[in-house]
Biopython code that builds the backbone (N, CA, C, O; Angstrom):
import numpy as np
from Bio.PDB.StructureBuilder import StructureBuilder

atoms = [
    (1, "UNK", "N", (126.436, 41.131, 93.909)),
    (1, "UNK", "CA", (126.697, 39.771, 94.320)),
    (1, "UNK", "C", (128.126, 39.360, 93.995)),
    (1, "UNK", "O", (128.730, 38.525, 94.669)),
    (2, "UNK", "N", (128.602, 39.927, 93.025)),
    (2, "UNK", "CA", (130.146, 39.259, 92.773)),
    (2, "UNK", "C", (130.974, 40.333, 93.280)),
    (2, "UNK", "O", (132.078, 40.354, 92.738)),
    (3, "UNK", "N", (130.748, 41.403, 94.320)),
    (3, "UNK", "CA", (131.684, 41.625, 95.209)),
    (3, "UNK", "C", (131.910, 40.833, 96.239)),
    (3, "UNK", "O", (132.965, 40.554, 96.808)),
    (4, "UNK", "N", (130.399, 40.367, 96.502)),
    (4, "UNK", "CA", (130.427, 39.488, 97.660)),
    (4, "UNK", "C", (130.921, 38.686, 97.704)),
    (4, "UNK", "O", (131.650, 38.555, 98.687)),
    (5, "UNK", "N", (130.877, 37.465, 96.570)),
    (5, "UNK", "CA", (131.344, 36.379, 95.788)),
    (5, "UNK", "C", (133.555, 36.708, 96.249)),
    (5, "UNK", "O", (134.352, 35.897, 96.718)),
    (6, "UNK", "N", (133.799, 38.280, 95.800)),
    (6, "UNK", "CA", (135.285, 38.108, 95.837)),
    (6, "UNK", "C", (135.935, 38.521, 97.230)),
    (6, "UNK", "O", (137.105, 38.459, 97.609)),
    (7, "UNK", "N", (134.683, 38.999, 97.916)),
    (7, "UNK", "CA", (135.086, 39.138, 99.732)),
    (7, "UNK", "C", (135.419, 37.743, 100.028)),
    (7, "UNK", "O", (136.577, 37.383, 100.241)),
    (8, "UNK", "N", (134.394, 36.944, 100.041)),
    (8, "UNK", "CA", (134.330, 35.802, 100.632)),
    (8, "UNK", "C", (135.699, 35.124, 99.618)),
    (8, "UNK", "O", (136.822, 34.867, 100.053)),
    (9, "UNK", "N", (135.374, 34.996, 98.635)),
    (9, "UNK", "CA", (136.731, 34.442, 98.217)),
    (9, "UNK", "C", (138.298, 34.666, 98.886)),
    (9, "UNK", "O", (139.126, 33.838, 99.265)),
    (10, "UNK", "N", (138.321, 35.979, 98.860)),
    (10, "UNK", "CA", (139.650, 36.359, 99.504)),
    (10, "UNK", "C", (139.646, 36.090, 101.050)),
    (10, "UNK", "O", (140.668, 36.340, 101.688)),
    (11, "UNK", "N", (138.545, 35.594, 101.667)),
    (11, "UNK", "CA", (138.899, 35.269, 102.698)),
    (11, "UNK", "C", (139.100, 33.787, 103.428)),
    (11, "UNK", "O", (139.611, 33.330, 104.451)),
    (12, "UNK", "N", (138.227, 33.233, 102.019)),
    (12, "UNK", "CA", (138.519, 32.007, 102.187)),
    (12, "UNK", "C", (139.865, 31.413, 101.343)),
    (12, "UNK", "O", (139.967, 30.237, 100.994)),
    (13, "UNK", "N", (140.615, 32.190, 101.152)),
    (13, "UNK", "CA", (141.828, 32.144, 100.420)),
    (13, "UNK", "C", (142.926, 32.477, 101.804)),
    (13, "UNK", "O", (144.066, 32.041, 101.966)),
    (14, "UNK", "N", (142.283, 33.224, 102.528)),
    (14, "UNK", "CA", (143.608, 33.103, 103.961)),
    (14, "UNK", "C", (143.068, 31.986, 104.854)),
    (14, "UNK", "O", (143.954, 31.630, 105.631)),
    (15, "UNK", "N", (142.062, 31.385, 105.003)),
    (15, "UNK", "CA", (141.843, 30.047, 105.834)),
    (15, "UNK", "C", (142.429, 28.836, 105.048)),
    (15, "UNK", "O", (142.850, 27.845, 105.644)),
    (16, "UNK", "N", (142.444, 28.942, 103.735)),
    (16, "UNK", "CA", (143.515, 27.802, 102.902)),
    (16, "UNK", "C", (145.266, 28.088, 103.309)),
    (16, "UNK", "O", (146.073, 27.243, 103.695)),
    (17, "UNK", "N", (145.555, 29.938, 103.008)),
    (17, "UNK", "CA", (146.670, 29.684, 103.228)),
    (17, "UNK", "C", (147.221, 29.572, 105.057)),
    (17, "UNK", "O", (148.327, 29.767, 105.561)),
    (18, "UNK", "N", (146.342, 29.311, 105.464)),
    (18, "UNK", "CA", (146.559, 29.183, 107.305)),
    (18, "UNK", "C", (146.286, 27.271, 108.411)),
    (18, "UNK", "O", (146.333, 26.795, 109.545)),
    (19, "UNK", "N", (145.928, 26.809, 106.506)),
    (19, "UNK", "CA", (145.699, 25.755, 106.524)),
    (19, "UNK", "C", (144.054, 25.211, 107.739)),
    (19, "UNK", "O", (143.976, 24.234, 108.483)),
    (20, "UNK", "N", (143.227, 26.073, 107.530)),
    (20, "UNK", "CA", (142.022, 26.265, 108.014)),
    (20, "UNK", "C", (140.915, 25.244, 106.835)),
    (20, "UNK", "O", (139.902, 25.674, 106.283)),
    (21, "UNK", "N", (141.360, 24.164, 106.734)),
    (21, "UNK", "CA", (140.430, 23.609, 105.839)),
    (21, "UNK", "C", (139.346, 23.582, 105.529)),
    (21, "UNK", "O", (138.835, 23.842, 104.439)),
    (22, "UNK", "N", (138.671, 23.096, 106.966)),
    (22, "UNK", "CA", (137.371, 22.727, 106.719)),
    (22, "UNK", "C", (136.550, 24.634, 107.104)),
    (22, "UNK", "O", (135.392, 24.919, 106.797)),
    (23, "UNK", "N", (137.437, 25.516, 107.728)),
    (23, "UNK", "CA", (136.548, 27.017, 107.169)),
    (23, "UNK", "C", (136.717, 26.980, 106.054)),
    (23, "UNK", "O", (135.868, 27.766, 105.632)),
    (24, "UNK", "N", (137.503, 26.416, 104.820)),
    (24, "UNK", "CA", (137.526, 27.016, 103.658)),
    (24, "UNK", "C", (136.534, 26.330, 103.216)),
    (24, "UNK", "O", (135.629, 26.999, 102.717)),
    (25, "UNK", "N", (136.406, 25.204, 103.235)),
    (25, "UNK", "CA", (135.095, 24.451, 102.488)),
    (25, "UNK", "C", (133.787, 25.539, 103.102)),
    (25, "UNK", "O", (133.173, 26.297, 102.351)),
    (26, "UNK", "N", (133.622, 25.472, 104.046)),
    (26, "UNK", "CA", (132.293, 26.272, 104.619)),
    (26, "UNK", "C", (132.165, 27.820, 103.684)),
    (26, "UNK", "O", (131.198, 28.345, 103.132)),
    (27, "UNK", "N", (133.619, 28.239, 103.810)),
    (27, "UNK", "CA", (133.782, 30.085, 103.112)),
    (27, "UNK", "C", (133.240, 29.048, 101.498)),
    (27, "UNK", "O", (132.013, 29.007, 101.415)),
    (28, "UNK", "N", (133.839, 28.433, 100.554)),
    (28, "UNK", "CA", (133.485, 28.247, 99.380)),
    (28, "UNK", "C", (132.304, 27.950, 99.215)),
    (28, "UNK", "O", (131.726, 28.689, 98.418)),
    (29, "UNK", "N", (131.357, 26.690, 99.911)),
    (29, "UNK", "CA", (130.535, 26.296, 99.615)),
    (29, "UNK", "C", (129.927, 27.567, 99.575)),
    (29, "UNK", "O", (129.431, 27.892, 98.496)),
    (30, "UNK", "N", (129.856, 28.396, 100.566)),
    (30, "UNK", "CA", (129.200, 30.066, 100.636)),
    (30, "UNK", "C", (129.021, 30.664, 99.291)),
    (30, "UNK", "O", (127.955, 30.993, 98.773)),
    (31, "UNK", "N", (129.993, 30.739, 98.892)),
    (31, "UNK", "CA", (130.778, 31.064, 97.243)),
    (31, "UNK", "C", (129.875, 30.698, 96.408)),
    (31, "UNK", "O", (129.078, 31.424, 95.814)),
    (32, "UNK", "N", (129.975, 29.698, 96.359)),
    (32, "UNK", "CA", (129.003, 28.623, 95.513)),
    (32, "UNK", "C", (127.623, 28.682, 95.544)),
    (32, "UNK", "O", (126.918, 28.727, 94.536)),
    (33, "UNK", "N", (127.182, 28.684, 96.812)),
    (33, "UNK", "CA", (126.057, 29.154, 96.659)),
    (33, "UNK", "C", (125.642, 30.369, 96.449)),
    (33, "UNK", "O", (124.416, 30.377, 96.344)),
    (34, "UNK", "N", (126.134, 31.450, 96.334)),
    (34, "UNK", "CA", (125.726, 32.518, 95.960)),
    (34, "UNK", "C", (126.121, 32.718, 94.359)),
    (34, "UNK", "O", (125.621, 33.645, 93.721)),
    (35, "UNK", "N", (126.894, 31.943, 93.857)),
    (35, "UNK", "CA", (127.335, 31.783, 92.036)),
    (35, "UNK", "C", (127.615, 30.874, 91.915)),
    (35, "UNK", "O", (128.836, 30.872, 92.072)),
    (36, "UNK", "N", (127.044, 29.259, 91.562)),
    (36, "UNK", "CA", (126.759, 28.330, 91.643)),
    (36, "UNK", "C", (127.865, 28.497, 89.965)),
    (36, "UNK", "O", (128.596, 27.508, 89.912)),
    (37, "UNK", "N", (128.001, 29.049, 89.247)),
    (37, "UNK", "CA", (129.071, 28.902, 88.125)),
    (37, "UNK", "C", (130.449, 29.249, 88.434)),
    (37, "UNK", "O", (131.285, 29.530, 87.575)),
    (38, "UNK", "N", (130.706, 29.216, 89.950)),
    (38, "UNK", "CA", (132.259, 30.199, 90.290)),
    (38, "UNK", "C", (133.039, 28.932, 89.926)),
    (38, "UNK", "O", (133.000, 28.211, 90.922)),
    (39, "UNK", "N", (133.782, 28.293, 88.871)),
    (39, "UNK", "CA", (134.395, 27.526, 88.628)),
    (39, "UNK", "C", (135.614, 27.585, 89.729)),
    (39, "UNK", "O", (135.802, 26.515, 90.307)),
    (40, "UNK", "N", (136.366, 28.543, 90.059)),
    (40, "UNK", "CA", (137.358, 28.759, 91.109)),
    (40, "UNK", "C", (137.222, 28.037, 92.393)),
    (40, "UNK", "O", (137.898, 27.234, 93.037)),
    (41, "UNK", "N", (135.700, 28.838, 92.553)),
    (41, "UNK", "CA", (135.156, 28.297, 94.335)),
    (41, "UNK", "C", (135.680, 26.982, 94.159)),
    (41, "UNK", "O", (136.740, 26.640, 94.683)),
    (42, "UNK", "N", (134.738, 25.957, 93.189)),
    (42, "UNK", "CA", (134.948, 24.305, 93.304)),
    (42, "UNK", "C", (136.431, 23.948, 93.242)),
    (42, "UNK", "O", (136.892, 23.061, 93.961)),
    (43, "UNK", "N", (137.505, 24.950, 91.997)),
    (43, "UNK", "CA", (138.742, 23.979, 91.834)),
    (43, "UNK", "C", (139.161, 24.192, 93.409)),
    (43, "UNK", "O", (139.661, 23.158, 93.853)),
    (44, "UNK", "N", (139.078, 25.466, 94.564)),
    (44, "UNK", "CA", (139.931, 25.951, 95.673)),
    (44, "UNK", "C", (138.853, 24.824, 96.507)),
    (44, "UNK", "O", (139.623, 24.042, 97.064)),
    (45, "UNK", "N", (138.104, 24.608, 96.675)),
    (45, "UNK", "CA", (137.176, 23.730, 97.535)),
    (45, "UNK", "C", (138.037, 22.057, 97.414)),
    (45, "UNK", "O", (138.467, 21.207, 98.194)),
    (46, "UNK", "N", (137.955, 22.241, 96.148)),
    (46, "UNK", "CA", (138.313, 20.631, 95.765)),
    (46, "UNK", "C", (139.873, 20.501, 96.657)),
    (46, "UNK", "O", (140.121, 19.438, 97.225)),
    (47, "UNK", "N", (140.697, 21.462, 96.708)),
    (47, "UNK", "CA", (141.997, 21.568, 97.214)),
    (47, "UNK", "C", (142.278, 21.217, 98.544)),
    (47, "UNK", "O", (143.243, 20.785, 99.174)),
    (48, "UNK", "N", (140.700, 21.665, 98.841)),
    (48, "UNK", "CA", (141.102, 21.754, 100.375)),
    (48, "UNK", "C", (140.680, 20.381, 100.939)),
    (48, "UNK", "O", (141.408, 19.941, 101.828)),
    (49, "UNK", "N", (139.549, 19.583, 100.540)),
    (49, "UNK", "CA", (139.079, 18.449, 100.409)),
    (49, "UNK", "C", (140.263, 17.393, 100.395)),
    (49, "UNK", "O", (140.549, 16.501, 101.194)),
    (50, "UNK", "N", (140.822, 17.781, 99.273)),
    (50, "UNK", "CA", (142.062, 16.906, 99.279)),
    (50, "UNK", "C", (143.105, 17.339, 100.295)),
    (50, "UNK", "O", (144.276, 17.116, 99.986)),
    (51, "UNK", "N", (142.977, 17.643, 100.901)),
    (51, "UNK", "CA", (144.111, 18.386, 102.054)),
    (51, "UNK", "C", (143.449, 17.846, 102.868)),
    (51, "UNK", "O", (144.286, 17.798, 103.770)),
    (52, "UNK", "N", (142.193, 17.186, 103.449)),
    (52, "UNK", "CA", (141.407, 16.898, 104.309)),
    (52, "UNK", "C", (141.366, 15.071, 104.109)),
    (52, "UNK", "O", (140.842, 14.347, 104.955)),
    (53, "UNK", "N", (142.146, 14.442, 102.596)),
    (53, "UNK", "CA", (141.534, 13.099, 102.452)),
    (53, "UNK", "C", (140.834, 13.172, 101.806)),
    (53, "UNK", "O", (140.970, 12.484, 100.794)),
    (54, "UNK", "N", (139.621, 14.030, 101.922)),
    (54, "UNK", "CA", (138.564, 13.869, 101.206)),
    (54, "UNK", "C", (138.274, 13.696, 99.632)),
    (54, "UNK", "O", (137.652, 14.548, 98.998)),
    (55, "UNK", "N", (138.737, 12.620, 99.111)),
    (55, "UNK", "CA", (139.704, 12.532, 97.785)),
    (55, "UNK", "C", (138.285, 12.686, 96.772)),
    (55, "UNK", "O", (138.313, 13.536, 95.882)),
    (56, "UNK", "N", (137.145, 11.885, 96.944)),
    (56, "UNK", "CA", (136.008, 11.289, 97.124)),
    (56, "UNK", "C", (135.266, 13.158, 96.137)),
    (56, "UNK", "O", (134.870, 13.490, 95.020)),
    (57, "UNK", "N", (135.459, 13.703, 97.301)),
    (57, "UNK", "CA", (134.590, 15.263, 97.055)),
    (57, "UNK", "C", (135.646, 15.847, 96.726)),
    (57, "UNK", "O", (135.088, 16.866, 96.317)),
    (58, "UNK", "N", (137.135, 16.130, 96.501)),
    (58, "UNK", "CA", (138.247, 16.421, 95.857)),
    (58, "UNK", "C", (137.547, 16.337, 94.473)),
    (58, "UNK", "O", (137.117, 17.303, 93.842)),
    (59, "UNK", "N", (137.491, 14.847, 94.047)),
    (59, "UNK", "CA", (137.136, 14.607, 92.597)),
    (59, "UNK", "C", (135.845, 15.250, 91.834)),
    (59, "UNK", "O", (135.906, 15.898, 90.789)),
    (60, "UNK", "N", (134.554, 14.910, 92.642)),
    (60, "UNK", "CA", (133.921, 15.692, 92.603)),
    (60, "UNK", "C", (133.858, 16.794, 92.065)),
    (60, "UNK", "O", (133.336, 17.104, 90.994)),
    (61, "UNK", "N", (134.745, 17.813, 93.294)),
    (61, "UNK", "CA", (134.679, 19.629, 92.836)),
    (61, "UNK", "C", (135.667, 20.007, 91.509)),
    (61, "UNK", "O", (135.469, 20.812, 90.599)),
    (62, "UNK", "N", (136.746, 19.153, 91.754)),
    (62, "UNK", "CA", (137.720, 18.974, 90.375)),
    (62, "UNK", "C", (136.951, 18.808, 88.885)),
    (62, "UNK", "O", (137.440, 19.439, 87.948)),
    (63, "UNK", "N", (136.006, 18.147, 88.692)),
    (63, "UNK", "CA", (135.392, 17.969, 87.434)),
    (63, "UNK", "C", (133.964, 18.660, 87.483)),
    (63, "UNK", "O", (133.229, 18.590, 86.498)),
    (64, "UNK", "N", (133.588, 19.307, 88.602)),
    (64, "UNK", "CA", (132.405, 20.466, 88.489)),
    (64, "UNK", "C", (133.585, 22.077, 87.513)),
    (64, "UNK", "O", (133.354, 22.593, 86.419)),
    (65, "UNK", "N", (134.456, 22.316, 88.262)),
    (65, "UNK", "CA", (135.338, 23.573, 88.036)),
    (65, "UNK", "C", (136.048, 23.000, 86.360)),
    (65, "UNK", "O", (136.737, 23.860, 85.812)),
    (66, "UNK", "N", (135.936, 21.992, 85.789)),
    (66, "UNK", "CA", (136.373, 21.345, 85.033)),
    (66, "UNK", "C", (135.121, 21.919, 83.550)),
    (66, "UNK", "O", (135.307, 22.697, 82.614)),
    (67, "UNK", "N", (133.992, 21.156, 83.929)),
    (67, "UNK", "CA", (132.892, 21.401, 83.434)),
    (67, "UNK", "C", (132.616, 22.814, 83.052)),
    (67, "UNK", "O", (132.359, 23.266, 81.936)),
    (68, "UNK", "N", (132.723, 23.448, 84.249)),
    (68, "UNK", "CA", (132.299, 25.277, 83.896)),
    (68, "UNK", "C", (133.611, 25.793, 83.446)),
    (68, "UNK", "O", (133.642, 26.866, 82.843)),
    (69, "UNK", "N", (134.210, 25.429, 83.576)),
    (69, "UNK", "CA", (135.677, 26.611, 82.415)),
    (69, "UNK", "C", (136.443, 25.138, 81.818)),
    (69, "UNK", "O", (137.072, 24.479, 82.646)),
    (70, "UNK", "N", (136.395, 24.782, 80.783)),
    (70, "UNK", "CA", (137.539, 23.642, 80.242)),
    (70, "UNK", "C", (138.474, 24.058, 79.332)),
    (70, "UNK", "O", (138.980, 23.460, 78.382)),
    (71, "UNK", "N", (138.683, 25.521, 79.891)),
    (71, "UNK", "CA", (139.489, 26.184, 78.435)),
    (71, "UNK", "C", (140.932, 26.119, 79.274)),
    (71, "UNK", "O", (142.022, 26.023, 78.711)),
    (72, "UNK", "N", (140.745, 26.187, 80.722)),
    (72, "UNK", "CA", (142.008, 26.391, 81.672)),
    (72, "UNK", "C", (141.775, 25.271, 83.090)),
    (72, "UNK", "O", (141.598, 25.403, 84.301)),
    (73, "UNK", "N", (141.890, 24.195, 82.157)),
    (73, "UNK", "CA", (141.975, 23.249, 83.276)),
    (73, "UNK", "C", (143.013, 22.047, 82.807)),
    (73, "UNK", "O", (142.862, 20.844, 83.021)),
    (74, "UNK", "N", (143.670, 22.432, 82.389)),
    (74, "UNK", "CA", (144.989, 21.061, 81.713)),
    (74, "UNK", "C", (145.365, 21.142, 83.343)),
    (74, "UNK", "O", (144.887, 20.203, 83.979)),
    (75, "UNK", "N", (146.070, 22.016, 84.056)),
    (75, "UNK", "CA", (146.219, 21.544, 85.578)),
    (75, "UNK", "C", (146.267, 21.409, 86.544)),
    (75, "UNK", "O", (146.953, 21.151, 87.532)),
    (76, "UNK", "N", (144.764, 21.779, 85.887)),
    (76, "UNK", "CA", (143.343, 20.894, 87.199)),
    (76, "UNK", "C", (143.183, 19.422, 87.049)),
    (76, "UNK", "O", (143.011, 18.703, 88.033)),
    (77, "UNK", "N", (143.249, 18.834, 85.498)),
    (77, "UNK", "CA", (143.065, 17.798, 85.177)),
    (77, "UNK", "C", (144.385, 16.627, 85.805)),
    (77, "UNK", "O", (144.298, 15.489, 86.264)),
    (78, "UNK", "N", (145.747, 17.681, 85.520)),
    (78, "UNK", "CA", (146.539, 16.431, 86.364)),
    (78, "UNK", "C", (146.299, 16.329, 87.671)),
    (78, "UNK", "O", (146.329, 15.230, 88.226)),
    (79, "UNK", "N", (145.991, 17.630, 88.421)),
    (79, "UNK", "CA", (145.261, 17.346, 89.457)),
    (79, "UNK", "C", (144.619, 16.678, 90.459)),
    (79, "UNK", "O", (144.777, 16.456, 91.660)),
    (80, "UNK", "N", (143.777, 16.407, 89.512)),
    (80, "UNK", "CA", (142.422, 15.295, 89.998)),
    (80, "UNK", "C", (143.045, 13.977, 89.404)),
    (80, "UNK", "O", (142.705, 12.943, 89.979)),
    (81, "UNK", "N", (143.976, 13.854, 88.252)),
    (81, "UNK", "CA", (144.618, 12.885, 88.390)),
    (81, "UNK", "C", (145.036, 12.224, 89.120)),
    (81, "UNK", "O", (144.675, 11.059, 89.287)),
    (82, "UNK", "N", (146.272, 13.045, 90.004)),
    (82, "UNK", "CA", (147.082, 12.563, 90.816)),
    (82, "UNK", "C", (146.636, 12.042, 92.112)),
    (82, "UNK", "O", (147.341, 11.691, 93.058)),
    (83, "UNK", "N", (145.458, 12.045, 92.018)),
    (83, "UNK", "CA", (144.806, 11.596, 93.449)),
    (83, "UNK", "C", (144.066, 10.006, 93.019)),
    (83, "UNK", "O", (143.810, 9.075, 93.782)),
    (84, "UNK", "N", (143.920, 10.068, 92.038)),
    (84, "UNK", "CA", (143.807, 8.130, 91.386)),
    (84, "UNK", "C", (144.705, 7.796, 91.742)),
    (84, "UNK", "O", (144.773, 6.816, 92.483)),
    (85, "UNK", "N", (145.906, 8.586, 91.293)),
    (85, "UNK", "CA", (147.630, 7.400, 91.050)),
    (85, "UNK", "C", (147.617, 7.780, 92.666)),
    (85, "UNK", "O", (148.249, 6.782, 93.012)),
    (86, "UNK", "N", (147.324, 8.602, 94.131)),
    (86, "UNK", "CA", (147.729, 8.545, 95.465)),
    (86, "UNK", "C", (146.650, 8.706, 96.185)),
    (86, "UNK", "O", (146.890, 9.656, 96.930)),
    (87, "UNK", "N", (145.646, 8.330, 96.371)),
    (87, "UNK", "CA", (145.199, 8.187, 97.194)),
    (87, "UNK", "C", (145.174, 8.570, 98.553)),
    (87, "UNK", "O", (144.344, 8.078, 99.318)),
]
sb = StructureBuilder()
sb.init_structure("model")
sb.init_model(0)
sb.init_chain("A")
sb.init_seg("    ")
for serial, (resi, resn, name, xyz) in enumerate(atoms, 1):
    if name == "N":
        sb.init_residue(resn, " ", resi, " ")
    sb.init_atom(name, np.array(xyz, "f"), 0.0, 1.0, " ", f" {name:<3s}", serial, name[0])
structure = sb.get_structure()
């Protein structure tokens, strides 16, 4: 399962960098559901959300990926900040 988990990752890592948003939400949520602890899936989901507006489910996936790893999220945290202070 966590090959699968890093197929799909890496491919939903070229629909982010091709600016394919809303496939990347679809490729992560995938992610996610198959390792519902992939802290990554949510922070790269949350990214794209916010690339979409979607500030709302931005925040959201920002403090799920927050929750499951808080050892490496100082900036993730300004992150999800910076979308209070911009909207």
């Amino acid at each position: 399962m966590n090959l699968i988990c890093s197929v799909l990752y890496s491919r939903l890592c070229i629909h982010a960098e091709l600016n394919e948003y809303e496939q990347a939400i679809e490729d992560f949520s995938k992610a996610i559901e198959l390792n519902p602890n992939y802290a990554g899936a949510y922070y790269n989901r949350g990214i794209a959300y916010a690339k979409l507006n979607q500030h709302e489910r931005a925040i959201e996936d920002y403090n799920k990926a927050i929750e499951l790893n808080p050892a490496s999220c100082g900036g993730l945290r300004k992150q999800r900040d910076s979308i209070f202070r911009n909207p």
